[in-house]
Biotite code that builds the C-alpha atoms (Angstrom):
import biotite.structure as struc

atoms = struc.array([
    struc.Atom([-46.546, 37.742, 63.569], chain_id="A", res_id=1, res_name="UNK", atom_name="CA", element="C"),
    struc.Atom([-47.718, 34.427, 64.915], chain_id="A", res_id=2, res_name="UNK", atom_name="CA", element="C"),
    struc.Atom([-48.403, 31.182, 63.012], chain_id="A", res_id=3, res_name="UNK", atom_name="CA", element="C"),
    struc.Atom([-48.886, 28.693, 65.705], chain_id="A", res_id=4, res_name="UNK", atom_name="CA", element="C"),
    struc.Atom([-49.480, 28.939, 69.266], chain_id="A", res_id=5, res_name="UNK", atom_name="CA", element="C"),
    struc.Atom([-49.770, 26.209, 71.599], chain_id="A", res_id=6, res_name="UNK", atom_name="CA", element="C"),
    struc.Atom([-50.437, 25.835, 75.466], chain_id="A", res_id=7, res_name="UNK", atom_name="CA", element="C"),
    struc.Atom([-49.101, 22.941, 78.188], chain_id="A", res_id=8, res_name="UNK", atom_name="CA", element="C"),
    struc.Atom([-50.387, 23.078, 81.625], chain_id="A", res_id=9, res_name="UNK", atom_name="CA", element="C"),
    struc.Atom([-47.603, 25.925, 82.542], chain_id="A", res_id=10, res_name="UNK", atom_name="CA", element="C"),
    struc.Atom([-46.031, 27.216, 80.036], chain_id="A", res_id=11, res_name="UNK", atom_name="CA", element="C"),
    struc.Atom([-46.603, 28.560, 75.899], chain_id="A", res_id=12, res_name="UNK", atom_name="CA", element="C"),
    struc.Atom([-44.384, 27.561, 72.554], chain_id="A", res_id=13, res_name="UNK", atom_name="CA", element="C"),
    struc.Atom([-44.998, 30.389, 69.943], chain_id="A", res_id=14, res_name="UNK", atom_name="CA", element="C"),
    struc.Atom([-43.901, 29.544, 66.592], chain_id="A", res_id=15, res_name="UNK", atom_name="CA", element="C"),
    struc.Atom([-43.474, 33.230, 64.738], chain_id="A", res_id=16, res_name="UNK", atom_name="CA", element="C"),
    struc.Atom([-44.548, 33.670, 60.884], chain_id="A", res_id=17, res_name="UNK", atom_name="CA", element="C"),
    struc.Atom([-40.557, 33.072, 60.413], chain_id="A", res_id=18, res_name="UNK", atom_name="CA", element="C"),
    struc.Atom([-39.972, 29.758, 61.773], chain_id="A", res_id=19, res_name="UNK", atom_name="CA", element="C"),
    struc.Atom([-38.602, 30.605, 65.001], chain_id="A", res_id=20, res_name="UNK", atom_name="CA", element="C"),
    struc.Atom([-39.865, 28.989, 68.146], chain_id="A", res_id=21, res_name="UNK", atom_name="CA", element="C"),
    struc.Atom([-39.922, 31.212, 71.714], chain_id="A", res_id=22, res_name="UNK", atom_name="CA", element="C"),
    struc.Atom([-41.596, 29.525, 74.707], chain_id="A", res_id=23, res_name="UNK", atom_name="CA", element="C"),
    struc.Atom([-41.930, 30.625, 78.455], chain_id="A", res_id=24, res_name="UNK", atom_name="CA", element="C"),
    struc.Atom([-43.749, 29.656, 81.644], chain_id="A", res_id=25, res_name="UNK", atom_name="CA", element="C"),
    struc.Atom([-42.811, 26.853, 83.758], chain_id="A", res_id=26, res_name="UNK", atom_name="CA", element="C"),
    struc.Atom([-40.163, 24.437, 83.276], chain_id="A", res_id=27, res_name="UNK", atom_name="CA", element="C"),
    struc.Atom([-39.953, 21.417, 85.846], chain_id="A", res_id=28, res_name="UNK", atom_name="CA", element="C"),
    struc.Atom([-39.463, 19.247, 83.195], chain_id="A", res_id=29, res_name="UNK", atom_name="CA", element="C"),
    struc.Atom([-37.791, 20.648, 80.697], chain_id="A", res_id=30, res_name="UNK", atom_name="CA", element="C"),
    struc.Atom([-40.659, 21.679, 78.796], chain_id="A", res_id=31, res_name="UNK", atom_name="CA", element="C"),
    struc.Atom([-39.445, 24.895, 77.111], chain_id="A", res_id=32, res_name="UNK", atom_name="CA", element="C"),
    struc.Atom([-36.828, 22.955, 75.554], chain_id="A", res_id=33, res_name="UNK", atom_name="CA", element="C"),
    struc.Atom([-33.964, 25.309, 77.108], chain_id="A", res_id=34, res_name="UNK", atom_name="CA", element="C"),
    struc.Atom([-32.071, 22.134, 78.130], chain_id="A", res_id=35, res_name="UNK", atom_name="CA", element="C"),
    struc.Atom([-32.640, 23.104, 81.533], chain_id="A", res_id=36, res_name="UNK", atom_name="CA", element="C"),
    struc.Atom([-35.408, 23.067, 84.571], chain_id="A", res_id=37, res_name="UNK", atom_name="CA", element="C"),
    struc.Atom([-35.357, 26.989, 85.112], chain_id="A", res_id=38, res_name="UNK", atom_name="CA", element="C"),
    struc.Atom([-38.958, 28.888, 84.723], chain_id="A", res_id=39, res_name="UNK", atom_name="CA", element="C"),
    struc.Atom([-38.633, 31.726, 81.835], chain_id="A", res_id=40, res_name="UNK", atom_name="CA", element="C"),
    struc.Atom([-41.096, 34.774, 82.757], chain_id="A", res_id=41, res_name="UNK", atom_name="CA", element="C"),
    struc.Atom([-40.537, 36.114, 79.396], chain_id="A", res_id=42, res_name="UNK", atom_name="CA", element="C"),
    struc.Atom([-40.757, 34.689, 75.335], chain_id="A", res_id=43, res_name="UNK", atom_name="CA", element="C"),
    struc.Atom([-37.350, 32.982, 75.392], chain_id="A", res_id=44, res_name="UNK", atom_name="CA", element="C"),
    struc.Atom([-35.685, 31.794, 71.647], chain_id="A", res_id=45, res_name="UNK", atom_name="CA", element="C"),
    struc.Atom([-35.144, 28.070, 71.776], chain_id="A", res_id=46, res_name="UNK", atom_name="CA", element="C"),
    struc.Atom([-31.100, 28.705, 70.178], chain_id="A", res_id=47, res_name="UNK", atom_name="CA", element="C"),
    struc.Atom([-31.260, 24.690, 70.789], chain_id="A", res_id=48, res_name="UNK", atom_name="CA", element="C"),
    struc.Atom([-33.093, 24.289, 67.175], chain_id="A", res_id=49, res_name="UNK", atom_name="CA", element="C"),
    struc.Atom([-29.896, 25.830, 65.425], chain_id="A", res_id=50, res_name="UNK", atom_name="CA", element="C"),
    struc.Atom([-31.134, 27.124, 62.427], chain_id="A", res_id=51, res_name="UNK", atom_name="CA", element="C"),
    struc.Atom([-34.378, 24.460, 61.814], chain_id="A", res_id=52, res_name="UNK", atom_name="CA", element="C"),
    struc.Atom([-37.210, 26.727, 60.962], chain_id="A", res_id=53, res_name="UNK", atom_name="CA", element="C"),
    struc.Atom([-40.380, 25.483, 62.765], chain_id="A", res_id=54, res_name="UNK", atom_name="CA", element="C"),
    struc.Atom([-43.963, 24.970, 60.979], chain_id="A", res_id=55, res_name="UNK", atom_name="CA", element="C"),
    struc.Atom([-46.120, 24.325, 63.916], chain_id="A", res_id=56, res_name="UNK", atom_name="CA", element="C"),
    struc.Atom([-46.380, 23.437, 67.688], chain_id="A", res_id=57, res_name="UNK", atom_name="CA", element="C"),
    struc.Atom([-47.698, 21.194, 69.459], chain_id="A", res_id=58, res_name="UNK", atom_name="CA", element="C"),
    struc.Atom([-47.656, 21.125, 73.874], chain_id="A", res_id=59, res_name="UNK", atom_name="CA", element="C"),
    struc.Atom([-48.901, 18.537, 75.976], chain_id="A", res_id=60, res_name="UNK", atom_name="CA", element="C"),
    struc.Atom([-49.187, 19.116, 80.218], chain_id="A", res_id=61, res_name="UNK", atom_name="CA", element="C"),
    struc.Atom([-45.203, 19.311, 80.725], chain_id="A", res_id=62, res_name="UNK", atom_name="CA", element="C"),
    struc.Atom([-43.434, 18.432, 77.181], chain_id="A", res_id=63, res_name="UNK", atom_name="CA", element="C"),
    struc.Atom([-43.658, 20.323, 73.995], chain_id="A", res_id=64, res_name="UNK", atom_name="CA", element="C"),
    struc.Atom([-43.105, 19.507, 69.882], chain_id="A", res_id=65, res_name="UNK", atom_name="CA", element="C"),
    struc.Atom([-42.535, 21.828, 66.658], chain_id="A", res_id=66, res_name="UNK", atom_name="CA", element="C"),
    struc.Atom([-43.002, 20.550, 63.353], chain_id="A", res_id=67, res_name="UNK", atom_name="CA", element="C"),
    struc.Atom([-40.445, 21.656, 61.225], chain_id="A", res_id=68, res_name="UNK", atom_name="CA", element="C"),
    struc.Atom([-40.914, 23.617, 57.661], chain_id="A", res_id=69, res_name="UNK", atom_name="CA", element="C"),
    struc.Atom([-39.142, 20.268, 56.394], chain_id="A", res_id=70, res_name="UNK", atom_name="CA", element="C"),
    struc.Atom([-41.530, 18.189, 58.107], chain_id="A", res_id=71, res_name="UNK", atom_name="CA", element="C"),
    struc.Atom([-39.318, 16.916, 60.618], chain_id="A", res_id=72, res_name="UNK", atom_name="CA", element="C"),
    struc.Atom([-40.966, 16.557, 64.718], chain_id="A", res_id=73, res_name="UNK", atom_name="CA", element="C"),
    struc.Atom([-38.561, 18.052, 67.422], chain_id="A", res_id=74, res_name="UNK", atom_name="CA", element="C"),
    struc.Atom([-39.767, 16.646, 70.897], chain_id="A", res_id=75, res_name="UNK", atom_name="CA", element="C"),
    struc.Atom([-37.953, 17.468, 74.120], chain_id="A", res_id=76, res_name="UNK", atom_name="CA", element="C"),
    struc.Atom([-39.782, 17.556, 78.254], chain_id="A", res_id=77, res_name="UNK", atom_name="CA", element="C"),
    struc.Atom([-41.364, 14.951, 80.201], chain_id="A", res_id=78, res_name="UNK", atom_name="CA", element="C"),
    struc.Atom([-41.464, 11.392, 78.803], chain_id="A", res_id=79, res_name="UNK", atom_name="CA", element="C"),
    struc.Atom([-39.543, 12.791, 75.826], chain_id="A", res_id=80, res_name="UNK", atom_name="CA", element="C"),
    struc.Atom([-35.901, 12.206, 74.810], chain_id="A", res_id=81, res_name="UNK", atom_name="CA", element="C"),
    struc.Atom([-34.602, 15.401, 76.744], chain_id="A", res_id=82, res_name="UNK", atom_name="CA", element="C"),
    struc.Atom([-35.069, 18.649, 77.882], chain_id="A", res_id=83, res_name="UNK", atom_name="CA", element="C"),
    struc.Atom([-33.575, 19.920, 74.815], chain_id="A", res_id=84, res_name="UNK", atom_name="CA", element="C"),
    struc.Atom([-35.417, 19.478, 71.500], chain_id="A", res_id=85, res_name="UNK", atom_name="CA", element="C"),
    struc.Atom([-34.462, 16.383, 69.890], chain_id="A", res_id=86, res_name="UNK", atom_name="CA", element="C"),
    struc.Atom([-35.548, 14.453, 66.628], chain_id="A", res_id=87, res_name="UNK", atom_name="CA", element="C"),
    struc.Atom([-37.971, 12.132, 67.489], chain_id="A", res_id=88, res_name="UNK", atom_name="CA", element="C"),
    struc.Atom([-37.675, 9.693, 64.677], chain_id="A", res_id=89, res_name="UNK", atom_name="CA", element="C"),
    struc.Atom([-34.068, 9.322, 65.905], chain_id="A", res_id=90, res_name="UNK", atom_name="CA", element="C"),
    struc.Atom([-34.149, 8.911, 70.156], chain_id="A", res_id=91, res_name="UNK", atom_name="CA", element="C"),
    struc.Atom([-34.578, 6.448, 71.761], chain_id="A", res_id=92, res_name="UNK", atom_name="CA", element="C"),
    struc.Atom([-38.297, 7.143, 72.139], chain_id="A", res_id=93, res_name="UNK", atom_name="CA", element="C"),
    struc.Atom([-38.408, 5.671, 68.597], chain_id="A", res_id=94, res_name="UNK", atom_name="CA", element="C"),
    struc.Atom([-36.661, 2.853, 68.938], chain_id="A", res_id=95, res_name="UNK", atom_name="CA", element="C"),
    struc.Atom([-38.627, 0.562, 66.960], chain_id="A", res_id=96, res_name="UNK", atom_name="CA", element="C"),
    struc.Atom([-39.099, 2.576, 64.249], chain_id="A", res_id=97, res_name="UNK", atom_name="CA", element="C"),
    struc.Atom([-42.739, 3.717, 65.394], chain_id="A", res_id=98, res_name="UNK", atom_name="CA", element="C"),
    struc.Atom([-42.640, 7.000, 63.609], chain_id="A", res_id=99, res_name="UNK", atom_name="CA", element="C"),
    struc.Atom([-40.102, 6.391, 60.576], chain_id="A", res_id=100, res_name="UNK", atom_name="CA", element="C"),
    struc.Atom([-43.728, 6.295, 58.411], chain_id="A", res_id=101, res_name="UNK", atom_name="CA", element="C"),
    struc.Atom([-43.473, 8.682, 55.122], chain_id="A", res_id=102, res_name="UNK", atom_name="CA", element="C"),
    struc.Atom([-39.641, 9.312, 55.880], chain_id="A", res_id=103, res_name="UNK", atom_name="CA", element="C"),
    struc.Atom([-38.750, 7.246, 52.971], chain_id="A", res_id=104, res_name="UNK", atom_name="CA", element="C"),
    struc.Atom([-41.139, 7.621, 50.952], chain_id="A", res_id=105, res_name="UNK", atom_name="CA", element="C"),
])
């Protein structure tokens, strides 16, 4: 069962009805979130997330983004901390505290 299905310009993030996140397609920058470059032909299981159940996702042209069940974004592919997903609210794409809004609330 799906929940959330997003598309980039080459490749698809699926997040299943239990919170895990499989993407595929191209991968020149990192955009599956494999923490590599190498195209996946097939749904692949992002093992990078550890156990973080994922909510939602979210794709742009080459970089991708889950929301996590605990409301936490993972970002990772081009102009995004890495090719592996990382918390936003603590790369250095946040360094000024841009996205820290509601954390401690």
């Amino acid at each position: 069962d799906v929940r959330s299905v997003a598309l980039g310009a080459e490749h698809v993030l699926v997040v299943t009805r239990t919170g895990l996140a499989l993407a595929w397609g191209g991968n020149s920058c990192g955009q599956l979130g494999t923490g590599d470059e190498k195209p996946r032909g097939w749904p692949t299981s992002l093992h990078l997330l550890g156990a973080v159940r994922c909510a939602s996702a979210a794709c742009g042209p080459r970089c991708s983004a889950v929301i996590t069940l605990d409301e936490r974004l993972w970002t990772w592919g081009e102009h995004q901390p890495a090719s592996a997903p990382a918390l936003l609210h603590t790369s250095w794409v946040n360094r000024h505290g841009a996205t820290d809004c509601g954390l401690h609330a």
